[in-house]
C-alpha positions as CSV (number, residue, x, y, z in Angstrom):
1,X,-8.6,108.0,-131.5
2,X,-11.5,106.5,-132.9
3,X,-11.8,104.0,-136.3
4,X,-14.7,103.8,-138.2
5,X,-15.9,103.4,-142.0
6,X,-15.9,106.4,-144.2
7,X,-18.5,108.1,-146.7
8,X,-18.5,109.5,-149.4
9,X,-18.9,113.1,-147.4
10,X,-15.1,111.8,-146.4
11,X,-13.7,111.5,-149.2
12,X,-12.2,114.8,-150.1
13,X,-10.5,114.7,-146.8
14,X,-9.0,111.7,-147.6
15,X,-7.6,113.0,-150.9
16,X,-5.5,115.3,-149.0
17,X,-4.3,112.8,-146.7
18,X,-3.1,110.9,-150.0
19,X,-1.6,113.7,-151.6
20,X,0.1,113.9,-147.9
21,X,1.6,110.3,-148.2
22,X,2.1,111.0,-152.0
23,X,4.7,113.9,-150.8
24,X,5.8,112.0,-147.8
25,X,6.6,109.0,-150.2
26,X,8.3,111.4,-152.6
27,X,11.1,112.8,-150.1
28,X,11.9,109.2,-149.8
29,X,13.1,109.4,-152.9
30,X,10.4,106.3,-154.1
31,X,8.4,106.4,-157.2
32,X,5.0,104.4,-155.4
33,X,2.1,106.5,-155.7
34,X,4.4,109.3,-157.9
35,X,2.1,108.5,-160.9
36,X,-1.2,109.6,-160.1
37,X,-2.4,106.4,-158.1
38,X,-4.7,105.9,-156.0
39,X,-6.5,108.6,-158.0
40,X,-10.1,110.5,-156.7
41,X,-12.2,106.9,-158.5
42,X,-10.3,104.5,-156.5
43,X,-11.3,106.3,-153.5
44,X,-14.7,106.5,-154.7
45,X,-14.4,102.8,-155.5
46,X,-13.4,101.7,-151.7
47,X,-15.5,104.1,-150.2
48,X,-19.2,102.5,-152.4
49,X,-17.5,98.9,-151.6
50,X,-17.6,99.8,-148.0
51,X,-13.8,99.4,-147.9
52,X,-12.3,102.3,-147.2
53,X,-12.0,103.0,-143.3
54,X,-10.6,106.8,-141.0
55,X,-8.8,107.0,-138.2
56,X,-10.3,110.6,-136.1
57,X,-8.5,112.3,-133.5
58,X,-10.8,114.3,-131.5
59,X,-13.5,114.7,-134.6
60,X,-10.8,115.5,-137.4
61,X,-9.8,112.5,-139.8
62,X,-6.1,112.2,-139.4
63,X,-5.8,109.1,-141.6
64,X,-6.9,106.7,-144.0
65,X,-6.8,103.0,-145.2
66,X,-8.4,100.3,-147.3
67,X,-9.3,97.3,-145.8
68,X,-11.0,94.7,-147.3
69,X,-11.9,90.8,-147.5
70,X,-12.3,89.5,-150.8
71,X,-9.0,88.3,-151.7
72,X,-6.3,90.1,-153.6
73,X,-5.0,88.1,-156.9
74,X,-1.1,89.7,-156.7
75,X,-0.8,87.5,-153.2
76,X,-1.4,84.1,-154.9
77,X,2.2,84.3,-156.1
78,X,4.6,85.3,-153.6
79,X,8.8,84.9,-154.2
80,X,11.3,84.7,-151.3
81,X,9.6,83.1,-148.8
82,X,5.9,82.6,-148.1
83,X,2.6,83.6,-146.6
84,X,1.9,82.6,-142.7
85,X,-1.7,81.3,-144.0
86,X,-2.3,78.8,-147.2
87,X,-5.3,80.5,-149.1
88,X,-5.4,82.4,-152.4
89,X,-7.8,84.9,-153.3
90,X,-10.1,82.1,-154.9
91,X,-10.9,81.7,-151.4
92,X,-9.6,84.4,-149.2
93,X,-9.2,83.5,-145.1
94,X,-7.5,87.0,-144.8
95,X,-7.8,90.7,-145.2
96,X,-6.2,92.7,-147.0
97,X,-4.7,96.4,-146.0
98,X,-3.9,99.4,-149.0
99,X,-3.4,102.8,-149.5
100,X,-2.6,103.9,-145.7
101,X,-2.0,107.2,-145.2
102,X,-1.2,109.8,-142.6
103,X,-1.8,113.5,-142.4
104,X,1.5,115.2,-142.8
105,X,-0.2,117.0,-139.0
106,X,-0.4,114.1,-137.3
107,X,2.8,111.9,-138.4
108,X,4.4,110.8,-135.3
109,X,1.2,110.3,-133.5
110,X,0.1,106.9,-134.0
111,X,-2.2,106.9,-136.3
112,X,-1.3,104.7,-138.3
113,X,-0.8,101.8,-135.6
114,X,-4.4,102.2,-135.1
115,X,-5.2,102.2,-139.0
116,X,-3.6,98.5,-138.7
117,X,-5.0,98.0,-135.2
118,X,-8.2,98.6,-136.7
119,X,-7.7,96.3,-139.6
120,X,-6.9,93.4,-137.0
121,X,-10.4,94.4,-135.6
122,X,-12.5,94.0,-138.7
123,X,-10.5,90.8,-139.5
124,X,-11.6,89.3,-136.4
125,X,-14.8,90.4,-136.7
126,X,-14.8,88.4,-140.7
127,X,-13.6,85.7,-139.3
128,X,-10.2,86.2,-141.0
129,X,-7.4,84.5,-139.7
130,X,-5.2,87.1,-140.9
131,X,-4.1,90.4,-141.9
132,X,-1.9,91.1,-145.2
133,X,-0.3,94.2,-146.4
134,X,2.1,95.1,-148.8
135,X,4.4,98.3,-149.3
136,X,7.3,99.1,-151.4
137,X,11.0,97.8,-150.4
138,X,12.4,101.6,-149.8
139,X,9.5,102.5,-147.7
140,X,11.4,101.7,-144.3
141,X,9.2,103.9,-142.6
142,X,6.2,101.6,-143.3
143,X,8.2,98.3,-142.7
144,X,9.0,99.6,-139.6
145,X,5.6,100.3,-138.5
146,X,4.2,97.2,-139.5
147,X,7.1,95.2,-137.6
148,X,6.3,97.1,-134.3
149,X,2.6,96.2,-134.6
150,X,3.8,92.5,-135.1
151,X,3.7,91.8,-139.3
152,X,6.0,89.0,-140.5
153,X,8.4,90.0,-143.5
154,X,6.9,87.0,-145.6
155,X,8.8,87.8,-149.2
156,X,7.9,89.7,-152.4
157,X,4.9,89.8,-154.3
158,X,4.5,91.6,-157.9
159,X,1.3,94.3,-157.9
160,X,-0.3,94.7,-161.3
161,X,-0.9,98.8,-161.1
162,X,2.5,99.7,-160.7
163,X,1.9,102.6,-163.3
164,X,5.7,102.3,-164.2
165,X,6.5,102.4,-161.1
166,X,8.7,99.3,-159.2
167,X,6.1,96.6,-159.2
168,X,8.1,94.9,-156.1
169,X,6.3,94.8,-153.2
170,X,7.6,93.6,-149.6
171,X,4.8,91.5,-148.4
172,X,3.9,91.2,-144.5
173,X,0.9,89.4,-142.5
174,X,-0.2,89.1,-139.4
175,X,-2.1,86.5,-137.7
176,X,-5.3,87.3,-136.0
């Protein structure tokens, strides 16, 4: 597998891997992403911020993230426990992980370990000394995942574009 930054030649391919984790999100029975988010302009958004990042499996994009290092304001106030690092998003010393998502094809397959494998990469390379990433409290599948790559539950954060959907997030980082 190989990680590298998309463009905007990617980006339809990555709308099908989000309608992908829209459906695989669905049969969980969860409303995140069930109300149109993240639509075709956030992707455009990561993707001309330089943010938005593939994992290929021999040539073919099998899955998608966000990864960026500019802060993220719904981690400054974190419930039930607290971040392994100190700094707010006034003056970020981590990354930040969103909108991971798998080809339905290549579930099972690791590709998503080495979406956040990846992430610990770049963060490295910032000088980050960590990783955060949120998902919603039903996604077990995802908590999972990100406790066998070696995330700490930290608590619960509140996102701001929950579109009516639960704006509870289970909040994890990892040190780098």
């Amino acid at each position: 597998m190989h990680f590298r930054k998309a463009t905007e030649g990617d980006i339809d391919r990555i709308m099908e891997i989000v309608a992908d984790g829209r459906a695989a999100i669905r049969v969980l029975g969860l409303d995140q992403w069930q109300g149109g988010y993240p639509h075709r302009g956030v992707i455009e958004g990561d993707v001309a911020r330089g943010e938005s990042y593939l994992v290929e499996d021999e040539g073919v994009v099998v899955a998608t993230a966000m990864v960026g290092f500019s802060g993220e304001r719904d981690y400054d106030r974190i419930r039930e426990g607290a971040w392994l690092t100190s700094c707010t998003s006034d003056d970020p010393c981590y990354g930040v992980v969103h909108r991971v998502a798998t080809a339905a094809e290549s579930r099972g397959r690791g590709a998503a370990a080495f979406v956040m494998a990846g992430a610990e990469e770049l963060a490295r390379e910032h000088g980050a000394a960590s990783v955060r990433v949120d998902t919603h409290p039903g996604n077990v599948p995802m908590q999972r995942l990100l406790e066998r790559c070696g995330y700490v539950r930290c608590g619960i954060i509140l996102i701001g574009h929950a579109e009516g959907a639960t704006p509870e997030r289970v909040a994890f980082e990892k040190l780098v």
